[in-house]
C-alpha positions as CSV (number, residue, x, y, z in Angstrom):
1,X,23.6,21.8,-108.4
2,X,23.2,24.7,-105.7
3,X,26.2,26.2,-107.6
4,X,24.0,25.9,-110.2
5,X,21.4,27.5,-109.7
6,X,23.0,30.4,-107.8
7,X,24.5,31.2,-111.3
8,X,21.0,31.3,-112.6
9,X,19.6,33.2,-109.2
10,X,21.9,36.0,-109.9
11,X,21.3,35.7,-113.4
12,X,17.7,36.1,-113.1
13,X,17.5,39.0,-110.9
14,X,20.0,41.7,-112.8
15,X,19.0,45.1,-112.7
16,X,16.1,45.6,-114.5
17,X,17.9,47.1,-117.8
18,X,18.8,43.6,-117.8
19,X,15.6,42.6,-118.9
20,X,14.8,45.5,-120.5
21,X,17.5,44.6,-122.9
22,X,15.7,41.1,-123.4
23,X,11.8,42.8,-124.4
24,X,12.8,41.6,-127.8
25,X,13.0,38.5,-126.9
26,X,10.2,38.4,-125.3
27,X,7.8,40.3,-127.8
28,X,9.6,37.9,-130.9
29,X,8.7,34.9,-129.2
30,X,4.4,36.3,-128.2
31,X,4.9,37.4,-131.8
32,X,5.5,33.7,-132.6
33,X,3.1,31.9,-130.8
34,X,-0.6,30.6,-132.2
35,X,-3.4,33.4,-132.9
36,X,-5.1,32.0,-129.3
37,X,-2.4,32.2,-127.4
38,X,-0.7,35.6,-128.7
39,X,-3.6,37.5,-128.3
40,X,-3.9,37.0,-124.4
41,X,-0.9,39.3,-124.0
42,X,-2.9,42.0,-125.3
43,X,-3.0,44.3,-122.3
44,X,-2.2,41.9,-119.7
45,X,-1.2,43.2,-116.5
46,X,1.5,40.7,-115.7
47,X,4.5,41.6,-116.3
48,X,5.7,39.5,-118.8
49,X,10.0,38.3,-118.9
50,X,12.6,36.0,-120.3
51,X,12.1,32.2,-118.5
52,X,14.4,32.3,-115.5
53,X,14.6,28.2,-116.2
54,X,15.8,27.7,-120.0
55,X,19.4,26.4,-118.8
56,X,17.7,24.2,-115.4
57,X,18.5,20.9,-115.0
58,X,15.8,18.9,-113.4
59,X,16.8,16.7,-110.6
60,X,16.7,12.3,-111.4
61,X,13.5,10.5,-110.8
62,X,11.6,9.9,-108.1
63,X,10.5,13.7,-107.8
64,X,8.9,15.4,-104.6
65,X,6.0,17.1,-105.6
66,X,4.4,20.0,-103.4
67,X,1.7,22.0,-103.7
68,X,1.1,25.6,-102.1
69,X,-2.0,26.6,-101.1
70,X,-3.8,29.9,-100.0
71,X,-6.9,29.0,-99.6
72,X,-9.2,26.0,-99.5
73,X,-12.5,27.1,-98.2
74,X,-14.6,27.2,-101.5
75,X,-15.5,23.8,-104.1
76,X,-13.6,25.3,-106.8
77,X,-10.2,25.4,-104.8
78,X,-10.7,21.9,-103.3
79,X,-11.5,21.0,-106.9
80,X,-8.6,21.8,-108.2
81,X,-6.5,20.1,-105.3
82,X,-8.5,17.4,-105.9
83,X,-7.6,17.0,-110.0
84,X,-3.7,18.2,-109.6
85,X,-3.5,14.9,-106.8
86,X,-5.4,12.7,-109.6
87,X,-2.8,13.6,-112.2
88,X,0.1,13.3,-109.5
89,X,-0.8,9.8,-108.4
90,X,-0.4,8.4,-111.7
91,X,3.1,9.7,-111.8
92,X,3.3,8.0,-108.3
93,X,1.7,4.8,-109.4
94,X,4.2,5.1,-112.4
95,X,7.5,5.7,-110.2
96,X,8.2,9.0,-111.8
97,X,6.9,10.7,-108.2
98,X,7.5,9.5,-105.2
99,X,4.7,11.9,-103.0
100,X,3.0,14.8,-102.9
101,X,2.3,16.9,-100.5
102,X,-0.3,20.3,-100.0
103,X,-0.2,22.9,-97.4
104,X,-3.2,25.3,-96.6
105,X,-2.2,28.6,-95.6
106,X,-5.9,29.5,-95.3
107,X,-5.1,33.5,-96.1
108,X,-2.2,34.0,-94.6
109,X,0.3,35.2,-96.2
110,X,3.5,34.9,-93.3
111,X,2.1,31.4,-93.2
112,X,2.2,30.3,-96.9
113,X,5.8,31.8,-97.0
114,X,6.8,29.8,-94.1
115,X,5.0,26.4,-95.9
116,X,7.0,27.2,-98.5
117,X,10.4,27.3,-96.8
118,X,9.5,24.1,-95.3
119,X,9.1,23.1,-98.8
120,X,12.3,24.0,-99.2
121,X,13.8,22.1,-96.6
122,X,12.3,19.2,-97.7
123,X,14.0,19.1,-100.7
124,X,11.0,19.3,-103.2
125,X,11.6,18.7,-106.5
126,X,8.5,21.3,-107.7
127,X,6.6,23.3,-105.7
128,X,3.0,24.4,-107.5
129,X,1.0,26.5,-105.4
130,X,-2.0,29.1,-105.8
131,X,-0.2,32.3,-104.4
132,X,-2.6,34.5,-101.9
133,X,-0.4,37.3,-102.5
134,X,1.3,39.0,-105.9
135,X,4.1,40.1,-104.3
136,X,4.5,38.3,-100.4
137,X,6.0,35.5,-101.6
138,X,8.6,36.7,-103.6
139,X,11.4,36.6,-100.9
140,X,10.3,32.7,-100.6
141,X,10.4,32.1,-104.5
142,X,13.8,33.5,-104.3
143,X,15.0,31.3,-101.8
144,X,13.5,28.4,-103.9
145,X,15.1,28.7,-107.2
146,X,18.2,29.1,-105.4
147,X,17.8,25.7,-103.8
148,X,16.8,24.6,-107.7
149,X,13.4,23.9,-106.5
150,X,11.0,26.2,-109.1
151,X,7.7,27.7,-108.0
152,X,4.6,27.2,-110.6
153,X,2.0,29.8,-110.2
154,X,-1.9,28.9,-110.8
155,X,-4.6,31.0,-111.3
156,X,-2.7,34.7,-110.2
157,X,0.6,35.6,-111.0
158,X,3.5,36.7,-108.5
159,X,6.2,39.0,-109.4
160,X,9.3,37.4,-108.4
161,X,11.3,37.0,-112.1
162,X,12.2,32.9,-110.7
163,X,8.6,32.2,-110.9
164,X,6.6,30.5,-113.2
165,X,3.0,31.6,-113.8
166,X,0.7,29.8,-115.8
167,X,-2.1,32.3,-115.7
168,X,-4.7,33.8,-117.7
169,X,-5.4,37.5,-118.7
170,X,-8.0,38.4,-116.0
171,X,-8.0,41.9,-116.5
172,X,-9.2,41.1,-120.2
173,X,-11.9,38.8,-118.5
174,X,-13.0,41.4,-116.5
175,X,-13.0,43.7,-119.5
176,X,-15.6,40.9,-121.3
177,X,-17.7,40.5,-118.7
178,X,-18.3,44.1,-118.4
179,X,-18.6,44.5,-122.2
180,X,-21.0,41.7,-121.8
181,X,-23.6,44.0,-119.4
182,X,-23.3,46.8,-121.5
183,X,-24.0,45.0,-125.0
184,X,-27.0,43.4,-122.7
185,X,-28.1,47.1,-121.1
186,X,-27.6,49.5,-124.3
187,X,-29.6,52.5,-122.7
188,X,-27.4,51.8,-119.5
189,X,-28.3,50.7,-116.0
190,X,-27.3,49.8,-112.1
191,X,-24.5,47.2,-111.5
192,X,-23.3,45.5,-108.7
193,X,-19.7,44.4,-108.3
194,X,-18.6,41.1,-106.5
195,X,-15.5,40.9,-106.2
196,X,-13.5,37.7,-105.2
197,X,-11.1,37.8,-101.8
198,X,-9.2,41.4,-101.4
199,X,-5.7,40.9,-101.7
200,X,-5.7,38.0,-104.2
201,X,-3.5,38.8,-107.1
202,X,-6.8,38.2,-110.1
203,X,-8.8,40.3,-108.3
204,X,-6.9,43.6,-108.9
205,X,-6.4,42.8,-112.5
206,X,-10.6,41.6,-113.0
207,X,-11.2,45.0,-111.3
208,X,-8.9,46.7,-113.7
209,X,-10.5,45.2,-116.7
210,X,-14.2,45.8,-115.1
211,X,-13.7,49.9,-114.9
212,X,-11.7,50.1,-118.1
213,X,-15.3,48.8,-119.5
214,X,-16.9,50.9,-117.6
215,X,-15.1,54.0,-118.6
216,X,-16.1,53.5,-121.9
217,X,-20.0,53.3,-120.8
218,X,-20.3,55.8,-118.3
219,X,-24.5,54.6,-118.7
220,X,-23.5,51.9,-116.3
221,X,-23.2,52.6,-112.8
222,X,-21.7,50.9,-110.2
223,X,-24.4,50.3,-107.5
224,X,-22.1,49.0,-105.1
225,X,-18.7,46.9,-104.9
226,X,-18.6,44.2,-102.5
227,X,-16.2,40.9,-101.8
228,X,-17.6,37.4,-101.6
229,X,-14.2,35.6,-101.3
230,X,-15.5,33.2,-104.1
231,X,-17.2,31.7,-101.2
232,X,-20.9,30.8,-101.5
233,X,-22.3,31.8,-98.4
234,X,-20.1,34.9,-98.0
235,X,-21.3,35.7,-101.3
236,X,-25.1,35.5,-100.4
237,X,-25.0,37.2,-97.1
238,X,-23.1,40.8,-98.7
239,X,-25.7,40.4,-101.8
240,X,-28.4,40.2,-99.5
241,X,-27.3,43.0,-97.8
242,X,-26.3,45.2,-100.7
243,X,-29.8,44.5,-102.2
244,X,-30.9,45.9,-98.5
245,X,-29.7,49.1,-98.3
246,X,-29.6,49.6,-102.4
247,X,-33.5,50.1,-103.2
248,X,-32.8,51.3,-106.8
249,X,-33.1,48.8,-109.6
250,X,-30.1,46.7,-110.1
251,X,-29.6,45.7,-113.4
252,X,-26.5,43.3,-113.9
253,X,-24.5,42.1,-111.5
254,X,-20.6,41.6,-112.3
255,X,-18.7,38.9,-110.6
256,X,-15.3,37.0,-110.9
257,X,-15.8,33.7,-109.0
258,X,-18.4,30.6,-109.1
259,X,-21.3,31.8,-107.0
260,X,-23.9,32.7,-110.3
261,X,-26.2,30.6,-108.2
262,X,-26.7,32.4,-104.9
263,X,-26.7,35.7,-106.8
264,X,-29.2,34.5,-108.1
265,X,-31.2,33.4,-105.3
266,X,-30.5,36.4,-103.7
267,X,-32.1,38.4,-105.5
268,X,-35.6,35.7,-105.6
269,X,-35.5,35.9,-102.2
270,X,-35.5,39.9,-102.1
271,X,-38.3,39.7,-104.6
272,X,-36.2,41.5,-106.6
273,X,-36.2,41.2,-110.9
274,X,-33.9,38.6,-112.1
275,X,-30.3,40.7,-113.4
276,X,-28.2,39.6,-115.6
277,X,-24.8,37.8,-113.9
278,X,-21.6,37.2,-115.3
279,X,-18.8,35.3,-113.9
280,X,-18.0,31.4,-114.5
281,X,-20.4,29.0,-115.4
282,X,-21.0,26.0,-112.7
283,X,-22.8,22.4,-112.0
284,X,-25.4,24.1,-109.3
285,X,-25.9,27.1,-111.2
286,X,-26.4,25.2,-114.3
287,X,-29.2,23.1,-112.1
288,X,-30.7,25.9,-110.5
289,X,-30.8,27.4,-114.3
290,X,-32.8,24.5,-115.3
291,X,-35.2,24.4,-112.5
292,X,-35.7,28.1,-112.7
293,X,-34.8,29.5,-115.7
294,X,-36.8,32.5,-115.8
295,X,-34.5,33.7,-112.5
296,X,-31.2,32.9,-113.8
297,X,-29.6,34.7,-116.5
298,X,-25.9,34.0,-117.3
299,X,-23.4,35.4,-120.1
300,X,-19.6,34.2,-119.1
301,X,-17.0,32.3,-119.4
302,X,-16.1,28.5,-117.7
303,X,-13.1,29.3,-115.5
304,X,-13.4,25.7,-114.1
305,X,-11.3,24.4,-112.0
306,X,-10.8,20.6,-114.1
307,X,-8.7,22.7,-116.7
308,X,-6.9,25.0,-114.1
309,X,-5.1,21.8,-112.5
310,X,-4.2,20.3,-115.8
311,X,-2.6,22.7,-117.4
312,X,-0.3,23.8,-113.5
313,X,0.5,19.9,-114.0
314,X,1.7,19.9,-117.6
315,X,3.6,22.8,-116.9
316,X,5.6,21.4,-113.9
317,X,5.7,17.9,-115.7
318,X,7.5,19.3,-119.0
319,X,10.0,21.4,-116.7
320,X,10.8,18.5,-114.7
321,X,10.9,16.5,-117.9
322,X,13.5,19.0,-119.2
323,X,11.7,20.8,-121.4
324,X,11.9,24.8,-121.1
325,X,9.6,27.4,-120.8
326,X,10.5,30.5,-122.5
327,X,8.8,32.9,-120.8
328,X,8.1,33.6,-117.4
329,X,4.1,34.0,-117.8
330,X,1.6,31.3,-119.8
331,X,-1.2,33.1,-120.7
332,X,-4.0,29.9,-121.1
333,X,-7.2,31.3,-122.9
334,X,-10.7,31.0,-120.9
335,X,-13.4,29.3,-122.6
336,X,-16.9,30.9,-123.4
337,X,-19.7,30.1,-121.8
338,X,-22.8,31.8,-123.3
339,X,-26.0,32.1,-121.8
340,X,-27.6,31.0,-125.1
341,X,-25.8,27.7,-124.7
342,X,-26.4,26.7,-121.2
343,X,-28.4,23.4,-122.4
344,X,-24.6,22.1,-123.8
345,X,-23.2,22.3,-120.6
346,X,-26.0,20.8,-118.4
347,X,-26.0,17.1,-117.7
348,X,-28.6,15.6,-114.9
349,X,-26.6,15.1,-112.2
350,X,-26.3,19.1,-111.7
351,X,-29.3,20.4,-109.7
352,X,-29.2,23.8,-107.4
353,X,-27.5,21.5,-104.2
354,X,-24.4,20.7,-106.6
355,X,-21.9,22.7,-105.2
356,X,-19.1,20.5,-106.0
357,X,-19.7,19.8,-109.8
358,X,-18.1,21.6,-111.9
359,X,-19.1,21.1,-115.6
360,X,-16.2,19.4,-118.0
361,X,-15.5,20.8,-121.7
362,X,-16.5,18.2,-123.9
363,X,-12.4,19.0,-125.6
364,X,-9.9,20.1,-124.0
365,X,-9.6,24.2,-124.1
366,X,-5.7,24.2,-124.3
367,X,-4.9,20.9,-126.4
368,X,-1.5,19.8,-126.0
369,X,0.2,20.9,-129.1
370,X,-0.5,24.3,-128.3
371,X,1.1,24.4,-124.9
372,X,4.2,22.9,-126.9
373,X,4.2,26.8,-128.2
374,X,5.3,28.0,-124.7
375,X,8.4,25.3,-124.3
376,X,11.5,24.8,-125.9
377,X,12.8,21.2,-126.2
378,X,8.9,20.2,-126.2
379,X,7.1,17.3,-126.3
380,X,4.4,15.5,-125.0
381,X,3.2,15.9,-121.2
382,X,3.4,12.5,-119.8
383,X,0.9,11.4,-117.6
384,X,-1.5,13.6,-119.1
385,X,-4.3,12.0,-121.5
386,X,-7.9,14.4,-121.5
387,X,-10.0,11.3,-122.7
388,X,-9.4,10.2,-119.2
389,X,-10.5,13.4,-117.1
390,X,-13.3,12.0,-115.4
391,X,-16.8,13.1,-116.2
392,X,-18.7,15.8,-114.3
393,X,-21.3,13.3,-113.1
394,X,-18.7,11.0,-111.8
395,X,-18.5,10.0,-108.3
């Protein structure tokens, strides 16, 4: 099996022309795929390349599942943790897994690579992790496919060609929610940026998306650019302070995590007016909307965690059920969440305090049958049934 997949190691990293000479390949099979899922490749920053798994053999049942983590320190990470080991555990209940295991690298980079190789030496059967770097890990992704062991991006894509990323186009998000201020401010205005942890592979490509919008509306000025780490307290305490030394009217405020809420009280407790935020839509900000909602105003999108889990799981589950991916990127679509339609999100149990509730799409944004366009030899994800995703008021 090494032998393998040292074939499919070498295989996978020819010389570039190698790849070059497969762009066809690539651009017939977007070219193929449903409306929704062609059109995120429309200026996406990934770099997008042949599968490096369409010939892998999975290894027999009971699998060792692992997950690699960068960072745990916010309710939308631990979230998503939470929902991948929900999913897992019926595989274990089942006797298709036989454990599952999570490291926290908590931001470092040398450390997630070394959690890696010890996932390596285990002898994992998949390893699915939430990368804290683009390109660190690469080395470490390497060394994993060559041990027949693939690595299943979430939420930011790496650049190693033996990965697999199941991503979405954030540079296009952050494109949106910028287009989103601008429709909102037509004669132009002030606009703070908060950005989520430097170094994080979405955050360059939100950013990207962000000024290509604002090149196009050179009315909108950026007030100041600061990093929250998609962390809610971080995220109050450098708004608070931007809002300090920034005396001039801020209109909008663009951001590319969760924290809609303390931006929001932020700026209450400055006494300043009420700006319009974008980002993704939450349970607290969704209560502290309907307790105040003359000092929240949202236009987004619901990046939610729920979703983000499943569809790492049904990737991993359909390679390790033989089916293959044929490309190396999955673009997954992000839902809308308009501020006009915050009353269809809302359920009681979400109030200013909820921090950990995140709200549930009433069907599920990337039904099954359309990630059956991304795999060859496709069929059903077992394990997976969305009816059964419980709901946000849950305990």
């Amino acid at each position: 099996m090494k032998k393998l997949m040292r074939g499919l190691l070498a295989a996978s990293v020819l010389l570039p022309a190698a790849h070059a000479a497969r762009a066809a390949d690539v651009q017939e099979v977007i070219n193929s795929l449903p409306e929704i899922l062609k059109v995120q490749y429309d200026g996406a920053p990934q770099k997008v390349l042949p599968s490096a798994w369409d010939n892998w053999t999975p290894p027999p049942k009971p699998w060792k599942w692992c997950h690699s983590e960068s960072y745990q320190g916010n309710p939308w990470r631990v979230t998503v943790t939470k929902e991948l080991k929900r999913l897992v555990d019926g595989l274990i209940a089942e006797g298709s897994v036989e454990s599952f295991e999570v490291s926290d690298s908590n931001g470092d980079a040398s450390q997630q690579i070394n959690q890696i190789r010890a996932f390596i030496d285990k002898g994992c059967s998949v390893i699915t992790s939430f990368p804290g770097s683009a390109t660190a890990l690469d080395d470490a992704i390497d060394a994993a496919a060559e041990a027949g062991i693939p690595y299943i991006s979430g939420s930011g894509a790496v650049t190693s060609v033996n990965a697999i990323n199941v991503d979405s186009n954030y540079a296009r998000w952050g494109y949106d929610m910028m287009k989103s201020i601008a429709k909102a401010l037509p004669e132009g205005g002030n606009v703070l940026l908060v950005e989520g942890i430097a170094g994080s592979p979405i955050v360059a490509q939100e950013r990207e998306g962000g000024d290509k919008a604002l090149a196009e509306h050179p009315n909108l000025k950026v007030a100041r650019s600061v990093n929250g780490n998609w962390t809610a307290n971080v995220t109050k305490t450098v708004v608070l302070q931007a809002l300090a030394t920034n005396p001039a009217p801020i209109d909008a405020v663009w951001t590319t995590g969760s924290e809609s809420r303390v931006v929001a009280e932020a700026f209450a407790e400055a006494g300043r007016p009420a700006p319009l935020i974008t980002g993704s839509l939450t349970g607290d900000a969704l209560g502290y909307w309907k307790a105040n909602p003359d000092k929240y105003r949202f236009d987004g999108h619901a990046l939610l965690p729920h979703w983000t889990a499943q569809t790492l799981y049904r990737v991993a589950v359909r390679m390790l059920e033989g089916q293959k991916p044929k490309l190396n990127t999955l673009l997954i679509p992000i839902p809308v969440a308009s501020g006009a339609e915050l009353d269809k999100w809302y359920q009681d149990c979400m109030t200013p305090d909820a921090v950990s509730v995140f709200p549930i799409p009433k069907e599920d944004p990337v039904p099954d049958e359309l990630l059956a366009a991304y795999f060859d030899k496709s069929g059903p994800t077992p394990g997976y049934d969305y009816s059964k995703v419980p709901d946000a008021c849950a305990e």
